[in-house]
N, C-alpha and C positions, 0 to 999 in steps of 0.2 A: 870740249865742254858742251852741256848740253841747252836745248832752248828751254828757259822757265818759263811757266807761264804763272803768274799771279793771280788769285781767284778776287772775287770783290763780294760775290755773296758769302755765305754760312755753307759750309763742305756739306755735300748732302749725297751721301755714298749709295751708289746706285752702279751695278753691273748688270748690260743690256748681252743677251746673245749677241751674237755676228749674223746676220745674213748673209745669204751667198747668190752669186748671182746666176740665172734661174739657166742664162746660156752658156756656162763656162763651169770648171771646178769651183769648188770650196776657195777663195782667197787665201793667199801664199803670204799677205802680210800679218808682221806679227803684232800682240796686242797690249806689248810690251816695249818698253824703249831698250837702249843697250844696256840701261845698268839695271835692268832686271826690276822695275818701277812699273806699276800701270799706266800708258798710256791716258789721257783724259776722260774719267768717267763721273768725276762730279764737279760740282760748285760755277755749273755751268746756268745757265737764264735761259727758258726755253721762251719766246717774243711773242711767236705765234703756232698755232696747231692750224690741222684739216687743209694743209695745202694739197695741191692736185696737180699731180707730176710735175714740178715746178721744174723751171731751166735757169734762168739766170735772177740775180741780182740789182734792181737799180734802185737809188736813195737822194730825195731831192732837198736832202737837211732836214725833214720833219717824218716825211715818210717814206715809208718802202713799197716798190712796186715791182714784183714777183711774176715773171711772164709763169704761163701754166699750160701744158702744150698743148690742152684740147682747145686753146682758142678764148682765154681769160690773162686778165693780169688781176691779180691778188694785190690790193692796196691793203696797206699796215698802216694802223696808227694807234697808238698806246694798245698794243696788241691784239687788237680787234681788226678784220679782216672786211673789206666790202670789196665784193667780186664784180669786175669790172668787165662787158662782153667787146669783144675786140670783132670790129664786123672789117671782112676781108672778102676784097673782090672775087679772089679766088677760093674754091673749097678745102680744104685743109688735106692734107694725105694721110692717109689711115697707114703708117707702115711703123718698123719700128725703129723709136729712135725719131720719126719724123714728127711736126706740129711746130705751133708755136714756138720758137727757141728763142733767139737773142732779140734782147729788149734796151736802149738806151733812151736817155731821154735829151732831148735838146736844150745845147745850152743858152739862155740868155732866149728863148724862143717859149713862152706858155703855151702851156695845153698840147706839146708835141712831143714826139719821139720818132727813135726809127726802128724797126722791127725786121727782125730774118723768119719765113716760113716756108717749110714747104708746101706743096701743093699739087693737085691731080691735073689735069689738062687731057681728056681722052684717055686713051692707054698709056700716057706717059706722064711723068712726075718729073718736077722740078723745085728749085729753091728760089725765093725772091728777094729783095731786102726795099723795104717800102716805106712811107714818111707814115704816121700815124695822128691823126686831130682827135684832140678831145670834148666830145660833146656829152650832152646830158645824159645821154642813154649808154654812153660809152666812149671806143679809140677807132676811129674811121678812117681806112684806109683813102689817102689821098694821091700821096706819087710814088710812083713805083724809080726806085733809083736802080737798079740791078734786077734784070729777070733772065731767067730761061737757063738758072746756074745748074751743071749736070745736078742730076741726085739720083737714086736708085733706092733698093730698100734696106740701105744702111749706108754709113760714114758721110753723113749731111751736111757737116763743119757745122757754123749755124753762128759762134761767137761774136759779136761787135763791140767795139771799143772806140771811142774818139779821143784818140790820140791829142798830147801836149801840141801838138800843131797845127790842131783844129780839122783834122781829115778826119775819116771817116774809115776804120781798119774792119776787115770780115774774113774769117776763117771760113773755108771750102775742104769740104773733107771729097775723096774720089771717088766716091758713089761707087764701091768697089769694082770700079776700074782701073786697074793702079796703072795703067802706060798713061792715060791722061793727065796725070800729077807731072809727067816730063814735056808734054805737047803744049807747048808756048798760044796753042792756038785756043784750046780751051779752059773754062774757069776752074775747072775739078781740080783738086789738089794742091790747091793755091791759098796765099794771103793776098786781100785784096785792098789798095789803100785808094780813094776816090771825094772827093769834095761833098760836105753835106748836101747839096745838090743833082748830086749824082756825077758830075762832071771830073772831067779824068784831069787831075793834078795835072801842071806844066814840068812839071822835076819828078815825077814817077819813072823807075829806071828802064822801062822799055814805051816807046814812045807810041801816043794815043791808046795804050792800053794800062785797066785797072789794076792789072799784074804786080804785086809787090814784092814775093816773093813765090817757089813753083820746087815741085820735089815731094810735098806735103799727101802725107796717107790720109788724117783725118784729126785735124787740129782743132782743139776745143777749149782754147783759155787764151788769153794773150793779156799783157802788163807790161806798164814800164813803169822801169827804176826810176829812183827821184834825180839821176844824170840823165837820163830822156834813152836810156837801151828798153829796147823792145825783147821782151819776152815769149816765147810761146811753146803753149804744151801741147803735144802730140800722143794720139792712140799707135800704138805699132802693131806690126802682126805678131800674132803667138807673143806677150809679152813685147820686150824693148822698144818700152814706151821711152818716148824721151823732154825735155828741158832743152830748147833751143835758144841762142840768139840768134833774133830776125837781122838780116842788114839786105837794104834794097837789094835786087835784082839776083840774090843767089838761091844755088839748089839745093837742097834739102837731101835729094838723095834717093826718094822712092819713087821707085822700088827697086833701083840699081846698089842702094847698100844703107842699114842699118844697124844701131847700136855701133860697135867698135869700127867698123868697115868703113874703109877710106875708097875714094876713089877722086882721083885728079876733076878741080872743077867744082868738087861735092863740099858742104858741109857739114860735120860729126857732131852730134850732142852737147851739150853742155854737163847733161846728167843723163844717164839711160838706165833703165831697169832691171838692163841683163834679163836672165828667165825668171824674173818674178813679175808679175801684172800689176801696173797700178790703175792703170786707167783713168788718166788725169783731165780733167774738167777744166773749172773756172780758175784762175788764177787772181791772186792779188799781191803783192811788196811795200813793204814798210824796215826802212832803217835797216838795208842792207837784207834781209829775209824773203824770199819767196814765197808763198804760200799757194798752195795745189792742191785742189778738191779732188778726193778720188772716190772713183763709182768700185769697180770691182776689187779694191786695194780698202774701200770700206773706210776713210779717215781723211785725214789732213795732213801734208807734207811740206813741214819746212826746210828749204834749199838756204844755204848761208854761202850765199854768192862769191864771198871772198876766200871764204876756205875750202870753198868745195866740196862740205860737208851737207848731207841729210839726216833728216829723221824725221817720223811719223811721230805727231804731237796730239793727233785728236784720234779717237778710233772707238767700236761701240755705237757707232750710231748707224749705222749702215751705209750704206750710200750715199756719197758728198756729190752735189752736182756743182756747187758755185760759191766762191767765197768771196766776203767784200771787208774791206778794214773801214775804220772810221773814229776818230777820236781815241785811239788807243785800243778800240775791242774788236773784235775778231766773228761777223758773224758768218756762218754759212746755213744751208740749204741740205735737208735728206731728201734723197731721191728714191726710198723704199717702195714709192706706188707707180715706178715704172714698168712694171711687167717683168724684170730683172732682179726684183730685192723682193724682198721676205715684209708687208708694213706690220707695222708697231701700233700700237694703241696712238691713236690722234695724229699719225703719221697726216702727210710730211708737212715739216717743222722745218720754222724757222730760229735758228739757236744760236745765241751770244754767250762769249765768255772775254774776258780782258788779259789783254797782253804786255807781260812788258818784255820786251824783246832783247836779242840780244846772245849769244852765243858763252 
């Protein structure tokens, strides 16, 4: 069976070309579901217009705050935008893929959040993950929890989540160094779980290090189910992209084997992409469902956990960087003005549609 989705506005029939992305072929996904139905192209609520290469998603019950990688976070409220300047000690890196990324905001703490970026230093580039205060002018960087993560110019990780346990979770992609995703001694390639403080958990599975899990090419989403599994999505090389379950202290595999490849020690997918690309972003789950933004896959992918089934539910809109649930609806994020997509009149958007879930 397939995933419904329920519209709540007036159907209002609109078909967008596909964009493709500017470093790779044409996208290999289709813009159809299996029974030969279009994919989602109307009856959807576009929130907000004119966002600026936006990265992730955060929603503090009234508004939405939209990190934007040159160094902004984009606050929403009754669909109106006020651009918000994020001052950082360090200067931001001009590479691609790099800037401003993952954005959360702190719980039960005002006017705070914490923030992943990268950044220049000399000739050499790095990632940080930093506390942010908000003042009148802006988000000021105050403590740096994590610095000096490998980066290079590409695979930055960049994602944060604060985990049902109250830690602190951040995706490290290998700054295309793939032996460093296996070297226990550096951060590249890694999930990294650590105290809002910065402080390294007592029960983190290798001792006095942020390390939580290691094997990782360049992971960019993470979620947990409403039993508390952790989720996370991975870019692969050439295709076989994958859907992981994280569990402390194990390896992931890269770049000793992907997609179907086993190897004693290793963990295999949950879901992989085989040779088609999706290139999976932001993650969120609701009621059993997965949901998975995708950039060169161009849509939204629903994973149905228990039966091991997918399908691509949104598509048409070009490039998905991040998806968030809330109350039943479904928004995410186009990523058409990253240098990578094709933008659109009023690109990038931020866009809701309602779900009722369910296989």
């Amino acid at each position: 069976m397939r995933l419904k989705i329920v519209f709540l506005m007036v159907v209002i029939s609109v078909v967008l070309a596909a964009c493709f992305d500017g470093a790779s072929q044409e996208s290999e996904q289709p813009n159809h579901n299996e029974d030969g139905e279009p994919a989602i192209t109307d009856g959807y609520e576009v929130v907000a217009t004119g966002l600026q290469i936006p990265w992730s998603i955060a929603y503090d019950g009234q508004n939405f705050y939209i990190s934007e990688r040159e160094g902004t976070i984009a606050k929403i409220k009754n669909g109106k935008i006020t651009r918000e300047q994020v001052f950082l000690k360090m200067p931001l890196a001009d590479r691609a893929e790099a800037g401003l990324l993952g954005f959360v905001l702190q719980p039960n703490k005002p006017n705070t959040a914490i923030a992943y970026y990268t950044y220049e230093s000399g000739n050499r580039i790095f990632n940080r993950v930093v506390e942010l205060r908000k003042e009148s002018d802006g988000w000021h960087e105050e403590n740096v929890l994590v610095d000096q993560i490998p980066s290079g110019n590409v695979h930055h990780g960049g994602r944060i989540k604060i985990g049902p346990d109250g830690k602190l979770y951040i995706t490290i992609g290998d700054a295309a160094n793939p032996n460093i995703a296996q070297d226990l001694n550096s951060l590249g390639g890694k999930i990294l779980r650590i105290n809002l403080d910065g402080t390294i958990p007592s029960d983190n599975p290798f001792q006095d290090s942020p390390i939580y899990s290691y094997g990782h090419r360049n992971p960019q989403g993470l979620v947990w189910s409403e039993d508390g599994t952790l989720f996370s999505s991975e870019h692969g090389q050439s295709a076989h992209d994958e859907i992981n379950v994280i569990k402390p202290g194990a390896n992931y595999g890269w770049p000793v084997i992907q997609g179907d490849e086993t190897n004693e020690g290793m963990e295999t997918p949950l879901f992989h992409s085989g040779t088609t690309t999706w290139a999976p972003s932001g993650l969120s789950f609701a009621d059993g469902i997965l949901y998975a933004a995708q950039l060169r896959g161009e849509g939204v992918l629903a994973f149905n956990i228990q039966n091991k089934t997918y399908e691509q539910i949104i598509s048409n809109f070009g490039r998905i960087r991040d998806v968030f649930i809330f109350d039943g609806d479904l928004y995410f994020i186009t990523n058409n003005t990253d240098g990578r997509g094709t933008p659109r009149p009023e690109d990038d958007k931020l866009i809701k549609i309602s779900l009722k879930r369910g296989l």
